[in-house]
C-alpha positions as CSV (number, residue, x, y, z in Angstrom):
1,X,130.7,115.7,93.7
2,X,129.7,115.4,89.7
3,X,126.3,116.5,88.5
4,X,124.1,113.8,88.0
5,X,123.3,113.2,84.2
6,X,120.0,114.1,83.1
7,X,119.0,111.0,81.7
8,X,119.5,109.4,85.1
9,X,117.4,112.2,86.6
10,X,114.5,111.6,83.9
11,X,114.9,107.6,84.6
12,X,114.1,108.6,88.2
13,X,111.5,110.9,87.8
14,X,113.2,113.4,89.6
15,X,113.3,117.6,89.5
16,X,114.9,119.1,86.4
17,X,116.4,122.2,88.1
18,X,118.0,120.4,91.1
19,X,117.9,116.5,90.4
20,X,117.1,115.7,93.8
21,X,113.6,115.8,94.5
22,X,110.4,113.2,93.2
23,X,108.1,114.5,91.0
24,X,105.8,111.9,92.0
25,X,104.4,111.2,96.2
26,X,104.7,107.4,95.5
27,X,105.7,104.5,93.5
28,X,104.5,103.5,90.0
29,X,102.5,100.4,91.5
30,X,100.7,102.3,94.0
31,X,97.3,102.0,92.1
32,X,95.8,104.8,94.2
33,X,98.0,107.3,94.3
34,X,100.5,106.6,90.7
35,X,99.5,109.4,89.4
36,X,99.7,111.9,92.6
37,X,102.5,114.3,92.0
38,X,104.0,117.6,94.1
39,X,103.1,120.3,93.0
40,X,106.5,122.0,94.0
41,X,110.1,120.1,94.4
42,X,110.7,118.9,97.5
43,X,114.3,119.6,97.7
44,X,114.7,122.9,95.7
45,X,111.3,124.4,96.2
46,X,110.6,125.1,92.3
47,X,107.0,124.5,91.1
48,X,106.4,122.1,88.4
49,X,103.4,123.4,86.7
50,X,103.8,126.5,85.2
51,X,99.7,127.3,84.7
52,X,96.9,125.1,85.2
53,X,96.4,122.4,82.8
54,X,100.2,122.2,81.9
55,X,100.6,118.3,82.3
56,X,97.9,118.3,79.3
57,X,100.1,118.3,76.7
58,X,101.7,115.4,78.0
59,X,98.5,112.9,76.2
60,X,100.8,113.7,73.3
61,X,103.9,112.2,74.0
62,X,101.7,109.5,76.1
63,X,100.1,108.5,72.6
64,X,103.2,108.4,71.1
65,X,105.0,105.9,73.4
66,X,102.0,104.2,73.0
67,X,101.9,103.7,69.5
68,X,105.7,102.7,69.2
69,X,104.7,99.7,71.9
70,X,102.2,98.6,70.3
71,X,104.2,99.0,67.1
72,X,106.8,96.5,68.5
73,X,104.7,94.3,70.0
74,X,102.9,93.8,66.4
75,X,106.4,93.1,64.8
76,X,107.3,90.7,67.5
77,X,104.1,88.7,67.1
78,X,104.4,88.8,63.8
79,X,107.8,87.8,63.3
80,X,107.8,85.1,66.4
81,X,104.6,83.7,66.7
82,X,102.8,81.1,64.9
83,X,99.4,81.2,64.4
84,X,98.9,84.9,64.3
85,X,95.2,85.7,65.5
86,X,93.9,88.9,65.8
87,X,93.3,87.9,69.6
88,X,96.8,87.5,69.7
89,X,97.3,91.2,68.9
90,X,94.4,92.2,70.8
91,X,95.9,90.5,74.0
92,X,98.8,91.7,73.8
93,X,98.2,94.9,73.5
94,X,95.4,94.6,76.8
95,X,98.0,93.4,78.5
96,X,100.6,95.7,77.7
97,X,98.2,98.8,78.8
98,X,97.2,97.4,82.5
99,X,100.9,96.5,83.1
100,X,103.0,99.6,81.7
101,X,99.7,102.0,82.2
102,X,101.5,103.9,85.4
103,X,105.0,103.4,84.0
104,X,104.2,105.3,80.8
105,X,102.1,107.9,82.4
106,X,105.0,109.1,84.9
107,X,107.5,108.8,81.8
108,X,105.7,111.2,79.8
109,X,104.8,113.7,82.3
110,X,108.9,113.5,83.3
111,X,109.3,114.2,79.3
112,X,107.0,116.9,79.2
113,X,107.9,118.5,82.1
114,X,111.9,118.6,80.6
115,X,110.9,119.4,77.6
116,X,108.4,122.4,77.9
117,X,108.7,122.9,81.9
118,X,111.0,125.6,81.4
119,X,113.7,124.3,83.8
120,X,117.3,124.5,83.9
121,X,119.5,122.4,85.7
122,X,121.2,125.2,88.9
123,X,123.3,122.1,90.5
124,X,126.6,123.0,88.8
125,X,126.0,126.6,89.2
126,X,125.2,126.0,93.3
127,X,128.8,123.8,93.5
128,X,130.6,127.1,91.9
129,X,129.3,129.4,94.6
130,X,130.1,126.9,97.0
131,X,134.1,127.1,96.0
């Protein structure tokens, strides 16, 4: 079977080390519970957070999706609407925050976690032992 790419296992949220198992308990839309995650994989068993607090660090990368919507939003408006208001800006980018809100949290937890979690991908190395 081939490994399964890792920018299909960040798409789908799913464990760095075996690509298998959710990160999160529900979908994105669940208003009550986006934002629940396991705290260990439920197919390989590895724990996500290495030490309390570790998801804080992802506010970073949060704030910097962010920004780069709201950047693009602004040059859309700008280059497609006519007249330009500052409401126009402003309710965009309210709108843009209660409809991509859960989206863009789960995203940059799932960044932060590949990047900085500390976890390798053991998949290909579990198919060798397997042979």
């Amino acid at each position: 079977m081939p490994e399964k790419s890792k920018v299909l296992a960040i798409l789908r949220a799913e464990c760095p080390q075996c690509r298998k198992g959710k990160l999160f308990e529900t979908g994105p839309y669940n208003l009550k519970k986006f934002s629940k995650m396991h705290t260990e994989c439920p197919s390989c068993g590895v724990r996500f957070a290495k030490e309390p607090r570790f998801f804080d660090g992802a506010m970073y990368i949060s704030y910097a999706m962010n920004v780069g919507l709201f950047l693009v939003s602004a040059f859309i408006i700008y280059h497609l609407f006519e007249p330009k208001s500052p409401n126009t800006y402003l309710f965009a980018i309210i709108l843009e925050v209660i409809l991509l809100y859960p989206l863009l949290f789960r995203y940059s937890r799932t960044f932060y976690l590949y990047a900085f979690g500390g976890l390798k991908y053991k998949g290909s190395m579990d198919s060798e032992r397997n042979n």
